[in-house]
N, C-alpha and C positions, 0 to 999 in steps of 0.2 A: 491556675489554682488560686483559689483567694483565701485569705485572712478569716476568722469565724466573722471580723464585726465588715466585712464586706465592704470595705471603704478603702482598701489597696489591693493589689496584686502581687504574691509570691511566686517564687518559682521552683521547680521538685529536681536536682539534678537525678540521672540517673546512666544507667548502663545497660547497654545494647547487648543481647547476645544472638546470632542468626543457629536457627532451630531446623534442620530439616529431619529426613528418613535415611536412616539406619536400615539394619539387618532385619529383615518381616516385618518392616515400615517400624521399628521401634524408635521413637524421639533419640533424634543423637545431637548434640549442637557441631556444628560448620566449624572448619578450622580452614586456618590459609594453608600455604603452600611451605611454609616453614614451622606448622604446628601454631599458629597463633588463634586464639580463642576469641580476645576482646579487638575492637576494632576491624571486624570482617564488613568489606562491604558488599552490598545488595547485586545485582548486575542493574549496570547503569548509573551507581552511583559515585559520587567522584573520589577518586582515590589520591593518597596520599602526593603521589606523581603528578595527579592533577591540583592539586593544591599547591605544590610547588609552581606549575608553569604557570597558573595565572596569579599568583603572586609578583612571578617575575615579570606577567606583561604590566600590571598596576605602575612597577617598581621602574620598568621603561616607558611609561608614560609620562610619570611624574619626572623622568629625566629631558624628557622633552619641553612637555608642556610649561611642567615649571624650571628647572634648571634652566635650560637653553631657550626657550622662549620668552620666559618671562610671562606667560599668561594666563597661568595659574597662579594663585597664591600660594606661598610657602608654609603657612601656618592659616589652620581655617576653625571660627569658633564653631559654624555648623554646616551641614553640607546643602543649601537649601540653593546654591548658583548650579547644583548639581542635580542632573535628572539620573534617576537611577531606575532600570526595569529588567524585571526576570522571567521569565515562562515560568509554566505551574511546577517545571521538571527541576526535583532537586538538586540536582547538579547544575542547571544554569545557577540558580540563587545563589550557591556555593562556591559558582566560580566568581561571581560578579562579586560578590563581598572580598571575597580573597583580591580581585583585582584593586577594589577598591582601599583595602590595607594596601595593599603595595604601594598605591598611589599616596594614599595619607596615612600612613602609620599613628600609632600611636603617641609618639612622641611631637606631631606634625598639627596635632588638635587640642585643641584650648581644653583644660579642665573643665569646663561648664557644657562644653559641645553633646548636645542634645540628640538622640537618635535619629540616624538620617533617614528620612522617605524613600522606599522603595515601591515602586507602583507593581501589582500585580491583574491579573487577569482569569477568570475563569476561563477553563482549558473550551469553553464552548463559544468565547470570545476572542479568543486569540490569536495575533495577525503575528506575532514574532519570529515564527516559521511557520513551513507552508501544512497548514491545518487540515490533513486528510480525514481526520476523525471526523469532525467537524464539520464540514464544507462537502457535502452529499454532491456535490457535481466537478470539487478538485478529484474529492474520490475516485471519480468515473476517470477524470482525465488521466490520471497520474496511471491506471491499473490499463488503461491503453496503450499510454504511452511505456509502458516497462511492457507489453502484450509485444508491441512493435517490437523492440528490443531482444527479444526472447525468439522469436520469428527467426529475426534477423544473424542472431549469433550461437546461437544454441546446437547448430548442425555446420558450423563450421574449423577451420585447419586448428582454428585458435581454442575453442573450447576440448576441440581434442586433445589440446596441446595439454591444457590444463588438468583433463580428467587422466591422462597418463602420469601426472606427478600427485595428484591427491585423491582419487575417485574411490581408495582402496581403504579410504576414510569415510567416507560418507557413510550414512543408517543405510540399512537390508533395502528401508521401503523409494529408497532414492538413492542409490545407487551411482548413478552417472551426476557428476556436477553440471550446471547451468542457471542460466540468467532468473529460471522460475522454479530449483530443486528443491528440496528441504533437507536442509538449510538455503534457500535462498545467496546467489553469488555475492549480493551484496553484503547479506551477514557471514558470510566465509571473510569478506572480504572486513569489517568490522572486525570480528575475533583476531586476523592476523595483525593488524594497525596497534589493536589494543594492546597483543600480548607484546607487539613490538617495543614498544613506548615502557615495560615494566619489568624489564630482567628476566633473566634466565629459568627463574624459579617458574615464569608462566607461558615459559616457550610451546608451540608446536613443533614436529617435526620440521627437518630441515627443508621439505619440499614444499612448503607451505611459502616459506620465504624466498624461493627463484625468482631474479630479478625480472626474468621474463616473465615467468605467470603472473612477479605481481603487477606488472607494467597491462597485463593483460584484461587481470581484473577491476586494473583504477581505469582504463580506456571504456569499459563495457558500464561500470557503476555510473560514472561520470555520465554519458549518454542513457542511463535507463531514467538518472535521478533527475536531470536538470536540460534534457534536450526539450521538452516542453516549455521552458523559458525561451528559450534561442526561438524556439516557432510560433508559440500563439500567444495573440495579446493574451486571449483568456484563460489562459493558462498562466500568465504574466499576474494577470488582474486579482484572481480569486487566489494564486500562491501565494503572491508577496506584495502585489501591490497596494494591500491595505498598509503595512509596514511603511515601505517607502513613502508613500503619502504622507503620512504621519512625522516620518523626516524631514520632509519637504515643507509640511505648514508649520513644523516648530520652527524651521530656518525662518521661514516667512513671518513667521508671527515676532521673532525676536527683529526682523528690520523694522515690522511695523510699531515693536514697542508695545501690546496691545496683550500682554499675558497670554498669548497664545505659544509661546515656548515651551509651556510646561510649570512654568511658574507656579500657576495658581494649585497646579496638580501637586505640588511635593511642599507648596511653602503653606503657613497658617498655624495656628495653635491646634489643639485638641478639638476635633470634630467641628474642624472651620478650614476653607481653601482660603487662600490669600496670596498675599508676597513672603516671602522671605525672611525665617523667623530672626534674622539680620538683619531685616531692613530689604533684603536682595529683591530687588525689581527685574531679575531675567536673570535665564540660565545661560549660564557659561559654556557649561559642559556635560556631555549625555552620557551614560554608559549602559548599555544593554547586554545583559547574559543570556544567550542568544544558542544557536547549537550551528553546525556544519553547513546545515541541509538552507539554512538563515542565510549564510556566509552566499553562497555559492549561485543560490536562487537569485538575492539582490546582484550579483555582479553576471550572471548571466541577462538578466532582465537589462539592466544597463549597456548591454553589448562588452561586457568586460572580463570575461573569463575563456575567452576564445582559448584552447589549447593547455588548461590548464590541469593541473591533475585534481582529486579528491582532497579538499581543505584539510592539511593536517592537523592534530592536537591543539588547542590553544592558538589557533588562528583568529584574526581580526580585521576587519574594514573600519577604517576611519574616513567619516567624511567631513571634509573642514569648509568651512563657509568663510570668505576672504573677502576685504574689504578696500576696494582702493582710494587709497588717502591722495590729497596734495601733493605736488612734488617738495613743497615747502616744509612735509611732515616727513621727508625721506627718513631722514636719521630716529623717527620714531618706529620703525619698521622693522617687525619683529626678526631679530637674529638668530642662526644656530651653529654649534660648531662643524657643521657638516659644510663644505664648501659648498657642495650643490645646492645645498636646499636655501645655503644664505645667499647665494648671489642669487638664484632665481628669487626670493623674498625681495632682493634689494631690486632686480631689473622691475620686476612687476611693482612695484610702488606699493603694495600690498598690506593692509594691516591684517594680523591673522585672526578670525575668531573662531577658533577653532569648535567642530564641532566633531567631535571622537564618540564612538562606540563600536563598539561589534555592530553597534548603529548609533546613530549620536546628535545632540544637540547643536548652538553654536551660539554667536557670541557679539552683541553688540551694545557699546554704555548708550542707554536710550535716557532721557529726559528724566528728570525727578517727577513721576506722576503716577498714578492708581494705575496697574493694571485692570483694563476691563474685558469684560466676557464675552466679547462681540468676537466672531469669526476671521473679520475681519478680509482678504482677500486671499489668505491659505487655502480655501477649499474651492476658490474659482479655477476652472482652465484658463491660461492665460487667453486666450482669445476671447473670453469672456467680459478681461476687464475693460473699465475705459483707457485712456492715453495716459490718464494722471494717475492711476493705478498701477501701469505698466513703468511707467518711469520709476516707481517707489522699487524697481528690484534693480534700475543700472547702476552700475560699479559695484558690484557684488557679484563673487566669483564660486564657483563649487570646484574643491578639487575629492577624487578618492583616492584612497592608496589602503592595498590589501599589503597585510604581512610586511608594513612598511614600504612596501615598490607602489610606485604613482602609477594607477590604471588608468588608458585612456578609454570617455566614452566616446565610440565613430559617431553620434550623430554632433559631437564639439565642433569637429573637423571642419568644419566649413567656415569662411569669413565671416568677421562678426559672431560669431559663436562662442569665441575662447578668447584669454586674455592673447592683445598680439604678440606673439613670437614664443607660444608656451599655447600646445593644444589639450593638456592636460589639464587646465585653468577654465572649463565650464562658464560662463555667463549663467549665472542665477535663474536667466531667464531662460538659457536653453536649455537649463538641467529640468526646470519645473514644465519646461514643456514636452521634455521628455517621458517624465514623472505621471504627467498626466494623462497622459496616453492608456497607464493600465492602472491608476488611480482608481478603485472603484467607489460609488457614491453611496451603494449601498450593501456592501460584503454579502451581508445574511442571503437578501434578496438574489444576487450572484448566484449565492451556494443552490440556493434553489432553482433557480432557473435554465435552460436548454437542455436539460436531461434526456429530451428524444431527440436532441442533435448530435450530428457527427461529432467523434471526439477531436477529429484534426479539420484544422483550417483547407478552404482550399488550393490555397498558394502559403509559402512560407511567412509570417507574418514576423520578420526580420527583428529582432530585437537591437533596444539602443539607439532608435534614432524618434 
């Protein structure tokens, strides 16, 4: 909204109220579950409870990053060493802000601190999770691979199990519960998570919540949503691997120093890219508000979610990009009061730059100099580069850690791969060559392409290594 003489911007508060149908469809407004009028929210949109937990992960970041590491700063005039990114879907933006108060509060930023950059994305661009709208040949893959699944479990001991405790719920026109009903096992399975996570006022029945059936339905979601990672590159490629990519060359781009961190993207004045409206020459630290289906995809793809269940509420992957110093620089080696995490910091000689998100940036003091807008070596496969290239990624290290516990990825495993005596400690180099495996060069192109080929590989195409 603007001013009559159109020379600033104002802004209009107002108040929400959700409007549906009444008795012979007459307008009636939405109430909650306790009579509440104002503050109802949409489905899907983040609620109260979610505002809380990602507050609190913000609020445990900052006790990391800054408190015990020391590698963030404690008071910041702007957030520009900070890459910040959301999907189009309200509730990531919602969540990522609220993360982001936790992490700097108010009282944590200078008076003058200038609105921080949040990079966004048209939902027909969007690599942040795996793009089925969008991406006409993940489409294909994705409605296969849940085909498969549905085959596979729909007519057995287990689904019986389950339509014996809730079948007597479902709509007239679907009746029997299953992997492909309507409602869908996965949205049975969504509705009970949610109403689980927000009191009693939005409970289901009790059969809803059998530890067996739910153990049941997270084994079956798990496999319909994310078994497609575990098997094919290209499934790997067109999910998620524009994302990771994008991981992988901010890391690279902040060793090379060369504004490809993300820098140029969040720093600058008014309708200008640059550095750091600080002065900041590279990002520290990434934070992406990202959804589930994000979480699960990336760490499947990596060979890292072997066994896991369905990513709960306010789950997160950090991945931190580590730098190994001198032994002469030991004592500058970032500490925590965690015994584990300080002695392995101290054995690996390790400076940490850390690079956090639900996916995330990372972290290196590079040279007083201009970023420039050169690619630089981010988007090469490593077997691309020359020798002197290759060398710009030794002693740099990737680790991940979901929900705080340290994942390994099996293709680290092997000598020379990982830092020695810690296979959880990636080589730079063997992370990007992992990376690049399902890296694709040209997304769109992807989406369009093999549409009259099989949806499955013809051997397992192993994920992680």
């Amino acid at each position: 909204m603007t001013k009559k003489d159109w020379s600033s911007w104002d802004k209009l508060d107002w108040r929400r109220r959700i409007e549906t149908f009444g008795e012979e469809d007459a307008p009636v407004i939405a109430v909650g579950p306790k009579g509440e009028i104002d503050g109802v929210c949409q489905l899907g949109e983040l609620t109260d409870k979610g505002r809380e937990t990602t507050l609190a992960l913000g609020q445990r970041l900052r006790h990391l990053y800054v408190d015990q590491l020391g590698f963030m700063p404690k008071i910041i005039s702007d957030a520009d060493m900070i890459y910040l990114r959301a999907t189009p879907m309200a509730r990531a933006l919602e969540s990522l802000q609220e993360s982001f108060v936790g992490m700097y509060p108010l009282n944590t930023r200078t008076g003058s601190f200038p609105p921080p950059t949040i990079i966004t994305r048209a939902p027909a661009d969007e690599t942040l999770f795996p793009n089925e709208s969008n991406c006409r040949r993940f489409s294909q893959l994705s409605r296969a691979f849940g085909q498969r699944t549905a085959d596979r479990w729909n007519k057995t001991t287990e689904m019986n199990y389950l339509n014996g405790l809730i079948s007597k719920w479902m709509p007239e026109d679907s009746k029997r519960v299953a992997v492909d009903s309507h409602p869908r096992l996965s949205g049975i399975m969504d509705t009970i998570n949610s109403t689980l996570a927000h009191g009693p006022e939005t409970r289901l029945p009790a059969a809803f919540y059998d530890p067996k059936g739910r153990e049941i339905i997270d084994k079956i979601g798990v496999e319909e949503w994310f078994s497609g990672f575990h098997e094919s590159n290209e499934y790997r490629t067109i999910g998620i691997g524009g994302l990771v990519g994008d991981v992988v060359s901010r890391m690279i781009g902040n060793v090379e120093g060369n504004g490809n961190d993300g820098i140029l993207e969040v720093g600058g004045t008014v309708d200008e890219l640059g550095k750091g409206r600080g002065g900041e020459k590279n990002i520290k630290f990434g934070m992406s508000g990202c959804h589930d289906t994000t979480l699960a995809a990336v760490l499947t793809s990596l060979g890292a979610f072997e066994g896991e269940k369905w990513p709960p509420y306010t789950s997160h992957i950090a991945v931190e990009l580590f730098r190994k110093t001198p032994l002469t620089n030991a004592a500058t080696a970032p500490r925590t009061s965690s015994s584990d995490e300080s002695s392995r910091a101290k054995a690996a000689n390790c400076d940490t730059q850390s690079f956090w998100s639900s996916l995330l940036g990372s972290a290196k003091r590079i040279a007083a100099r201009e970023a420039s807008s050169s690619q630089g070596i981010a988007r090469q496969k490593v077997d691309a580069l020359s020798a002197a290239d290759q060398k710009k990624l030794d002693g740099y290290y990737v680790r991940v850690r979901y929900n705080d516990r340290v994942m390994t990825v099996p293709g680290c495993k092997a000598a020379g791969k990982h830092l020695d005596g810690d296979e959880s400690f990636c080589t730079l180099e063997a992370f990007k060559r992992i990376a690049d495996q399902f890296t694709p060069r040209n997304w769109k192109q992807a989406c369009a392409a093999n549409l009259d080929q099989p949806a499955f590989p013809t051997v397992v195409e192993e994920a992680g290594y």
